[in-house]
C-alpha positions in Angstrom: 0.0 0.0 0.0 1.5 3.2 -1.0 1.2 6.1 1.4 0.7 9.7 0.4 1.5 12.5 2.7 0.1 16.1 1.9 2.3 19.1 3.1 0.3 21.6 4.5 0.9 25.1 2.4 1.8 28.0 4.1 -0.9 30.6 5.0 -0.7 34.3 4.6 -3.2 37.0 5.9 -2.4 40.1 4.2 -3.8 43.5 3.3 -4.6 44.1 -0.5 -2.4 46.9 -1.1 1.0 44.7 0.5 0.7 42.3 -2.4 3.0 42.3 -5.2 1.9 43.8 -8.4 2.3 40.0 -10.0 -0.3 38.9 -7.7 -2.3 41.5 -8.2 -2.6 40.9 -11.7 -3.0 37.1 -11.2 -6.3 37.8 -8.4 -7.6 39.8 -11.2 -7.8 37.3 -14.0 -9.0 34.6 -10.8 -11.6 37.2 -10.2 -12.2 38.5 -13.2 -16.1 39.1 -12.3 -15.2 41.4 -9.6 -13.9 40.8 -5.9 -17.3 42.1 -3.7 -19.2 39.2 -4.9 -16.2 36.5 -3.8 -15.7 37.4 -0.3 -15.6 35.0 2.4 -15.9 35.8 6.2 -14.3 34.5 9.3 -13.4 34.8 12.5 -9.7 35.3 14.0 -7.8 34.8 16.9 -10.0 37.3 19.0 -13.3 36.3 17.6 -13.6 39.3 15.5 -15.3 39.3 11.8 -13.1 39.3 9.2 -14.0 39.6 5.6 -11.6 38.2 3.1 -10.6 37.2 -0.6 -9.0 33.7 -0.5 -6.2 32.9 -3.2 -4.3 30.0 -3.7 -0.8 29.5 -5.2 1.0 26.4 -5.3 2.6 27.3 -2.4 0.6 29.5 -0.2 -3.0 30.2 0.7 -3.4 34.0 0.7 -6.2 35.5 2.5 -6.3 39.3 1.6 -8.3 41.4 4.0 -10.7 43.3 2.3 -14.4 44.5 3.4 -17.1 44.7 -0.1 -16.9 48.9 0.3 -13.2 48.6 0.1 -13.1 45.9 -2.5 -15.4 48.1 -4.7 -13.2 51.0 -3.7 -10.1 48.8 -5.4 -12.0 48.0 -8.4 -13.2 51.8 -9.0 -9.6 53.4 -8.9 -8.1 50.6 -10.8 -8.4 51.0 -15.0 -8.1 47.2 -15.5 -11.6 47.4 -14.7 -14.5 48.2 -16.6 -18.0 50.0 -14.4 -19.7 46.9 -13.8 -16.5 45.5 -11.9 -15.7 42.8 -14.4 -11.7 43.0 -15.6 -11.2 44.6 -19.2 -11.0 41.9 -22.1 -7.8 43.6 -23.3 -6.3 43.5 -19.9 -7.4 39.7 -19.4 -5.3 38.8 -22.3 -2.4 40.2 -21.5 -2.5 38.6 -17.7 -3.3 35.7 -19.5 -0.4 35.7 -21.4 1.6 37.1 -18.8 1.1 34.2 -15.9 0.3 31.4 -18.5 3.2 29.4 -16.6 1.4 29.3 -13.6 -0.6 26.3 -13.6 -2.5 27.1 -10.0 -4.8 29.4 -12.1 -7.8 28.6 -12.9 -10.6 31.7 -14.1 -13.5 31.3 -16.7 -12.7 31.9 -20.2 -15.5 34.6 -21.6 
């Protein structure tokens, strides 16, 4: 019988704006519908609400604090984005094209 073991991956809580452009760009073809709709909520260490956007690498689960208003907020100032939240078709290509080596994403093709 062969025996598989599965290594645990890292975990990162982080604030939006301390990621690395790079990962910026891959959570925006990963949520290329918008971020306020994808939110998940949980509660930390001292039992307080917290609102996040979970992203997974092959190495590390990210979950990047974010509230809906400020995840709106991101998606208003940001160009890449068109007014109904959804990332620009021109911008989706060139992420796609960009991070087409990593094989951890996986987004819709419109």
């Amino acid at each position: 019988m062969k025996s598989t073991i599965q290594r645990s991956k890292k975990k990162s809580i982080i604030d939006y704006n301390k990621l690395p452009i790079d990962l910026k760009e891959q959570l925006k073809l990963m949520y290329s519908d918008g971020y306020h709709e994808e939110l998940i909520t949980y509660k930390d260490a001292q039992g307080q609400r917290i609102s996040a956007l979970r992203f997974e690498t092959d190495t590390i689960i990210y979950m990047i604090r974010m509230s809906k208003e400020l995840a709106c907020e991101i998606m208003d100032d940001d160009d890449d984005f068109n007014d109904d939240y959804s990332l620009k078709s021109n911008k989706k290509i060139a992420y796609t094209d960009k991070h087409a080596d990593n094989d951890y994403l996986v987004y819709s093709e419109d």
